[in-house]
N, C-alpha and C positions, 0 to 999 in steps of 0.2 A: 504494500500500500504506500501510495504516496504522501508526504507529509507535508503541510504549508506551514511557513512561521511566517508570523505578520509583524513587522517591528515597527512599531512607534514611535517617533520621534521627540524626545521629550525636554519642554521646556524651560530651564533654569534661570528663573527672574531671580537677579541680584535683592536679598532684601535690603530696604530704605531705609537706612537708621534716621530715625525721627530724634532733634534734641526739640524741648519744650523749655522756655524760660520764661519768668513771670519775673518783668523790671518795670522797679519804682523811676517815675522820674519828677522831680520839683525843682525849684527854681533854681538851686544849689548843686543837685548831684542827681547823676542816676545809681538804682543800687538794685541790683551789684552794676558797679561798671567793667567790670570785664565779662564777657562770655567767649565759649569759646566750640567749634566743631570742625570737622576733618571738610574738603571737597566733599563737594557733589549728597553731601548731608542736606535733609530737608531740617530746617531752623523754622519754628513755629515761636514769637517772642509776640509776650500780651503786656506792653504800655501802660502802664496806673498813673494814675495823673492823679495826687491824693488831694482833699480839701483843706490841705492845709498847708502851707510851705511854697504856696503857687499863688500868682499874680490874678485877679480874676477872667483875664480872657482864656486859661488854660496856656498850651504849650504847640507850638508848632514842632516833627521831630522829624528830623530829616538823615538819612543815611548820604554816608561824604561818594559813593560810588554811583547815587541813583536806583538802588533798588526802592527803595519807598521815600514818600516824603507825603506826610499827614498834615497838611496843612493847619488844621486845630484839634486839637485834643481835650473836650472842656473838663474841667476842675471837677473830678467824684467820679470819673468816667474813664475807657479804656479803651484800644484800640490793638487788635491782630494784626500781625503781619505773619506772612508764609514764604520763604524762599529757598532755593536749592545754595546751598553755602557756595561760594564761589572762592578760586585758588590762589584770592588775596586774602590778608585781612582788609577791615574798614572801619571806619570812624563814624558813631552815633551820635549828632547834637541835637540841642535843644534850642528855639529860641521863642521870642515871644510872638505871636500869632500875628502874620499880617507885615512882620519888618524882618529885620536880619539882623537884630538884636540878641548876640549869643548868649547861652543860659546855661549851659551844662555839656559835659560829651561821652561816651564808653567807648571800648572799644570790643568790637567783634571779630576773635582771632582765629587763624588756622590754629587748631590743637598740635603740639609738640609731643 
C-alpha cells in the first residue's frame, strides 16, 4: 500500500514583548524619568498629569524624535501612547500647552 505524508508548513510569529509604564509628569519632573526597552519592543506608556504640582492649562508632552506629541494633557487626567521602541534612545519633554515653554524631560533608552 501506498503511503501519503502531508506536511504542513508551520508558522513561527516572533512573540512581542510588550513593556507597560505608568509616568507621572508635573511641572517639575517626570517620575520615573528614565524608562527603558530593547528594539522593535512594543512600549505602551500612560501620562498622569496629577492635580497638583501643574499649572492649570495641564501639560503639553512631546517626544524629541516625533513619535507623539499630545498637544494638552488637562490636570487629573491621562493620556496613552503605543509604539514599536525604535534603535535610538529619545528625549520626553514637557511644556506648557499652547507655547514652547519647557517644563520637565525623561529619557526613553535602549536597554543595556
Amino acid at each position: 500500500p501506498e503511503m501519503s505524508l502531508t506536511i504542513t508548513p508551520q508558522e513561527t510569529l516572533a512573540e512581542v514583548v510588550v513593556r507597560e509604564y505608568s509616568v507621572s509628569s508635573d511641572d517639575q519632573k517626570f517620575e520615573p524619568n528614565i524608562i527603558t526597552a530593547n528594539a522593535g519592543e512594543k512600549v505602551i506608556i500612560t501620562f498622569s498629569v496629577p492635580a497638583s504640582h501643574v499649572s492649570f492649562g495641564g501639560e503639553r508632552i512631546s517626544a524629541s524624535n516625533g513619535l507623539f506629541d499630545f498637544s494638552r494633557v488637562p490636570v487629573g487626567e491621562s493620556q496613552v501612547v503605543e509604539f514599536i521602541m525604535p534603535a535610538e534612545s529619545f528625549t520626553v519633554r514637557s511644556y506648557w500647552p499652547a507655547t514652547s515653554i519647557f517644563k520637565a524631560s525623561m529619557q526613553v533608552k535602549i536597554e543595556e
